[in-house]
C-alpha positions as CSV (number, residue, x, y, z in Angstrom):
1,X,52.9,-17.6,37.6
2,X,51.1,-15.1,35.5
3,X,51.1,-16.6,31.9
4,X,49.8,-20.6,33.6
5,X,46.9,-18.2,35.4
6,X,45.8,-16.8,32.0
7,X,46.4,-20.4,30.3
8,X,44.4,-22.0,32.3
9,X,41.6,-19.0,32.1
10,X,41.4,-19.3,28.6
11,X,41.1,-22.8,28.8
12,X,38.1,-22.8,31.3
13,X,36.4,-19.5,28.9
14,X,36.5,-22.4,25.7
15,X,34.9,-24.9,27.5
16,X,32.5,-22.9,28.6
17,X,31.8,-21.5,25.1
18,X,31.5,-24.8,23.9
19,X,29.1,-25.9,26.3
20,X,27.2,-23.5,25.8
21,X,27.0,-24.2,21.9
22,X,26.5,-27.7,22.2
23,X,23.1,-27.2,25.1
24,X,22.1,-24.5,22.8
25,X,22.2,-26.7,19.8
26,X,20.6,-29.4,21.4
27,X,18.0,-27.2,23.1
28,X,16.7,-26.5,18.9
29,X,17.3,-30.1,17.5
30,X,15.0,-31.3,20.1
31,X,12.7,-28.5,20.6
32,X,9.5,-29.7,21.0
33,X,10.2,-33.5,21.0
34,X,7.3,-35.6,21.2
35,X,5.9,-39.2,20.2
36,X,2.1,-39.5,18.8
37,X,0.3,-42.5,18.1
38,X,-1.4,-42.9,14.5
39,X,-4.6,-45.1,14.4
40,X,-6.1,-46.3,10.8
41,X,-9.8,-47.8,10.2
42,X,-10.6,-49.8,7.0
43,X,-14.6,-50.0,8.4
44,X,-17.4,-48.1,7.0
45,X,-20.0,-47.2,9.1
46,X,-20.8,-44.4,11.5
47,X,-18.7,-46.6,14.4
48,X,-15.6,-47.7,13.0
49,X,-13.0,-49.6,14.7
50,X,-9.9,-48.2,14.4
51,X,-6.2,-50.3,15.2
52,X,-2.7,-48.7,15.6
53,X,-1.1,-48.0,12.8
54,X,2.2,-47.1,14.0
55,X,3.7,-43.6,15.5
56,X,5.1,-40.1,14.6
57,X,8.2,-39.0,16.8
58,X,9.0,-35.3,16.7
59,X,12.3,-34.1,17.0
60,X,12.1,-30.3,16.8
61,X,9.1,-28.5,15.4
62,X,10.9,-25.7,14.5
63,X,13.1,-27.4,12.1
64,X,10.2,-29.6,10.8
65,X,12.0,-32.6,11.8
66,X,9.7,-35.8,12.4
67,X,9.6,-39.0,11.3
68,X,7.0,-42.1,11.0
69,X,7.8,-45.7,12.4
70,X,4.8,-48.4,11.7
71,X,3.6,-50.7,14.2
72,X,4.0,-53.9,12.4
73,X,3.3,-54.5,8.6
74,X,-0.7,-55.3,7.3
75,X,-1.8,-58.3,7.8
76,X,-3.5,-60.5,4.7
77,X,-6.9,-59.5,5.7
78,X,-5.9,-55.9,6.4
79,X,-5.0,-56.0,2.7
80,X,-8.1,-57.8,1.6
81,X,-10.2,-55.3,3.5
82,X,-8.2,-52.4,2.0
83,X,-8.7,-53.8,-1.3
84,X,-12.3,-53.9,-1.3
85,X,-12.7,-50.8,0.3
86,X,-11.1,-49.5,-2.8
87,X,-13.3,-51.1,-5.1
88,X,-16.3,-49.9,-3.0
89,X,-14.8,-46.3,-3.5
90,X,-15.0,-46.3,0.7
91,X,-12.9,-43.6,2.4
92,X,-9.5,-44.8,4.5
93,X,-9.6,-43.2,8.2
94,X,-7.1,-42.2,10.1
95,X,-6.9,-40.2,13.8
96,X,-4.3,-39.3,16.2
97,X,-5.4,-39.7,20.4
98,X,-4.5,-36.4,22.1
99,X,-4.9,-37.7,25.3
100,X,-3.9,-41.1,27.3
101,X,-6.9,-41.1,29.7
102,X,-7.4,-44.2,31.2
103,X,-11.5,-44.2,29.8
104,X,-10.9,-44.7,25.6
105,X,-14.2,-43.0,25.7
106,X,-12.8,-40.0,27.7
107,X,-10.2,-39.8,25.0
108,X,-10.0,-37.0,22.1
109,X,-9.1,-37.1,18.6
110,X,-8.0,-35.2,15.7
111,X,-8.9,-37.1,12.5
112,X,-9.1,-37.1,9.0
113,X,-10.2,-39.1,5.8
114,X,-9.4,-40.1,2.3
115,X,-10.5,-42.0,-0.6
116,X,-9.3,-45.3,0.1
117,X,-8.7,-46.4,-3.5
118,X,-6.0,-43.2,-3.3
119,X,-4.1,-45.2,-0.7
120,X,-4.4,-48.5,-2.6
121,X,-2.9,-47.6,-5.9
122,X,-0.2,-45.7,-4.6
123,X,0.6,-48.8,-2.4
124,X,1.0,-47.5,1.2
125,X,3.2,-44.3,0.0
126,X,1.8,-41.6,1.4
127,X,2.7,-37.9,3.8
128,X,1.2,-37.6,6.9
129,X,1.2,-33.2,8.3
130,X,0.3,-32.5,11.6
131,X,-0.4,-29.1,12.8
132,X,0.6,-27.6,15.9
133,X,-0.5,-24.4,17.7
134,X,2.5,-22.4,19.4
135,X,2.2,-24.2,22.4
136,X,3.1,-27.6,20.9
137,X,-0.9,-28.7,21.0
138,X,-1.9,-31.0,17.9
139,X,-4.7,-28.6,16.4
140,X,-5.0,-31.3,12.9
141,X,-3.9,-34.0,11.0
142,X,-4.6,-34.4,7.4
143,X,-3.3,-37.5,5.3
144,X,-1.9,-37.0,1.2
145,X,-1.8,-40.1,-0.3
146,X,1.1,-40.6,-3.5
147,X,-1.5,-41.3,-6.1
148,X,-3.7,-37.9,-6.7
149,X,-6.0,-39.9,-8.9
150,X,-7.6,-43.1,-9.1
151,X,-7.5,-45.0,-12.5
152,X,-8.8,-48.5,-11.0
153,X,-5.6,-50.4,-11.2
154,X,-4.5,-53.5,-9.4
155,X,-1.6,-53.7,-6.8
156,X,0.4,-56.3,-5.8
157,X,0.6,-58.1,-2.7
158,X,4.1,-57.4,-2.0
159,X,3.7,-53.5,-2.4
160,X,0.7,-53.5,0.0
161,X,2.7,-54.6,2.9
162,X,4.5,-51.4,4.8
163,X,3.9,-48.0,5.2
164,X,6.0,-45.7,3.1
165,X,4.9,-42.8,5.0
166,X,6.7,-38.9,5.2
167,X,5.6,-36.4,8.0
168,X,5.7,-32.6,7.9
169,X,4.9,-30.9,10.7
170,X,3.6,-27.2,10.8
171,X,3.7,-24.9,13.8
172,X,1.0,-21.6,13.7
173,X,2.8,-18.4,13.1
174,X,0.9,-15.8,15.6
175,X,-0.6,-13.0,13.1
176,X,-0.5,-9.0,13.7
177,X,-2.2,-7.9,17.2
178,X,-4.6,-5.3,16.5
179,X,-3.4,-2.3,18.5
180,X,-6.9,-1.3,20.2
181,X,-5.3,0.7,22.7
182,X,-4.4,3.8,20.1
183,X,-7.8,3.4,18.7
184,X,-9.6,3.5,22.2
185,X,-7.1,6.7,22.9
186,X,-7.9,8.8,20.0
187,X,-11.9,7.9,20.1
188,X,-11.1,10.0,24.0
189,X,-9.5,12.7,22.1
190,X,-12.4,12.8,19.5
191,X,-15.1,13.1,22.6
192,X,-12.8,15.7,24.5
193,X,-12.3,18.0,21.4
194,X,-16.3,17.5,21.1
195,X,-16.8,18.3,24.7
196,X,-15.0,21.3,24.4
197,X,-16.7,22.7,21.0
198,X,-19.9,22.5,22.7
199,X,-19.2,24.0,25.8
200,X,-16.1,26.5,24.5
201,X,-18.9,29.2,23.8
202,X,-21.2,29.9,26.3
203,X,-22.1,33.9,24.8
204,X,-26.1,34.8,24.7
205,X,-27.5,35.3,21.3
206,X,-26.6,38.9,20.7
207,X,-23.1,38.3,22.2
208,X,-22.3,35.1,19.4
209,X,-24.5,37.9,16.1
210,X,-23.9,41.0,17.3
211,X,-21.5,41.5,14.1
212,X,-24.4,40.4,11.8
213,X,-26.7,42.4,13.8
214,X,-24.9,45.3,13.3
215,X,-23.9,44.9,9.4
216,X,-27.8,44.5,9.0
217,X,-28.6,47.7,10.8
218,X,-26.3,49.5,8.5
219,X,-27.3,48.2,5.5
220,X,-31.0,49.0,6.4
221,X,-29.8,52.4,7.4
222,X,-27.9,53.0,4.0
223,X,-31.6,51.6,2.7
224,X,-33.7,54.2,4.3
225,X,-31.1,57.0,3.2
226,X,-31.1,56.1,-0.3
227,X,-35.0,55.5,-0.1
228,X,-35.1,59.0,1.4
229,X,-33.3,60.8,-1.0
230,X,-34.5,59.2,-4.4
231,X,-37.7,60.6,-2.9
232,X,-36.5,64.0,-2.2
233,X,-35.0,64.2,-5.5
234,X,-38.1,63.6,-6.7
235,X,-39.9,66.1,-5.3
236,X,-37.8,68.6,-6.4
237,X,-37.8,67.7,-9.7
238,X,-41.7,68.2,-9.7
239,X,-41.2,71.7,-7.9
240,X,-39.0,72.4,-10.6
241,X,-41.2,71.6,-13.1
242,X,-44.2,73.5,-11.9
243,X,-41.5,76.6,-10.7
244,X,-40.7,76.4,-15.1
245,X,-44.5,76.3,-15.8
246,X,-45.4,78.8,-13.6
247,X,-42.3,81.4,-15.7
248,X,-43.8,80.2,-18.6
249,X,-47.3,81.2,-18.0
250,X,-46.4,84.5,-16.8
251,X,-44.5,84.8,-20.0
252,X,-47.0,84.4,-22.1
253,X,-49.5,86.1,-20.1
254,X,-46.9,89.4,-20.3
255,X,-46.6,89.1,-24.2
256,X,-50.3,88.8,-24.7
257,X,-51.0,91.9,-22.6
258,X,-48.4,93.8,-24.4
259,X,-49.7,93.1,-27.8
């Protein structure tokens, strides 16, 4: 009875495991799934009118998996209008809604331009990149048509029908936090260590100089000694002197008598 117990165990541990594997891989293929709509606008003016172009489905943001279907392909006068737009050198617009109100007015956009010659020569090939925030918030679009350059050539007809469009998506990477709280705690040991060298000595004058004061008296002291002394010196030297005169004078005095 044992080894059918342990059997059947293991068996219910694998499927488990494999569930687990399989939610977990589904969980990042379709992180982040989403569908946006993609307007375009071949108008000039500060009021353009802008028709759907066709949508971006998101699969998983982390693995920058998104695709682009069109709505339907352009229609002769969408071409005709693209066409002279190019020749005008007029820009191509383009904007994604971010919201579905039920007011268009109410609605908001993230938008973005190019020359629309650009999306004429390189007949409709172009790479749509979205950005997102961490959330999974549309923060830009921005549209890169094929041709970098215009040279003033003429398309065809037939490759001016669909969109050959690529999408990347990019998600915002969160950048390093600033770590205020070890600034704000050593600014507080700054002020405490400055708190305490002003009130760490609270000794009078002669209590914080007394060392000075004293060193000054005995160098004045030694001062007046020395200044004392060089003038004692002195006076004995001039007592000496007269003491010598005075012998002298006697001398002489005594030799004159004798003679």
């Amino acid at each position: 009875m044992a080894a059918p117990c342990v059997s059947m165990g293991g068996k219910v541990l694998s499927v488990i495991f494999v569930a687990f594997l399989v939610g977990a891989q589904a969980e990042d293929e379709f992180e982040g799934s989403r569908t946006l709509q993609v307007e375009h606008s071949f108008d000039q003016g500060p009021a353009p009118e802008f028709s759907k172009r066709g949508t971006v489905v998101i699969h998983s943001l982390k693995s920058n998996k998104a695709q682009f279907s069109q709505a339907a392909s352009l229609t002769p006068q969408e071409r005709d209008r693209l066409e002279k737009l190019s020749k005008e050198n007029g820009i191509y617009r383009l904007r994604i809604p971010l919201s579905k109100g039920g007011n268009p007015e109410g609605d908001s956009y993230v938008s973005t331009f190019t020359r629309a010659c650009a999306i004429y020569e390189s007949g409709l090939r172009d790479r749509l990149m979205v950005n997102f925030d961490q959330t999974g918030e549309v923060l830009g679009v921005s549209v890169l048509p094929a041709a970098a350059a215009c040279s003033g050539m003429e398309v065809s007809a037939a490759n001016l029908t669909s969109w050959k469009t690529s999408v990347e998506v990019v998600q915002t990477v969160a950048g390093p936090v600033p770590d205020t709280q070890t600034y704000i705690d050593k600014m507080k040991r700054d002020d405490q260590e400055r708190s305490k060298g002003q009130q760490g000595d609270n000794r009078s004058f002669f209590g914080k100089y007394v060392s000075y004061l004293s060193l000054f008296c005995v160098v004045l002291f030694c001062l007046i000694i020395a200044r004392t002394c060089q003038k004692a010196l002195l006076n004995f030297s001039k007592t000496k002197i007269r003491i010598k005169l005075m012998c002298l004078s006697v001398r002489l005095q005594t030799g004159y008598v004798f003679l």
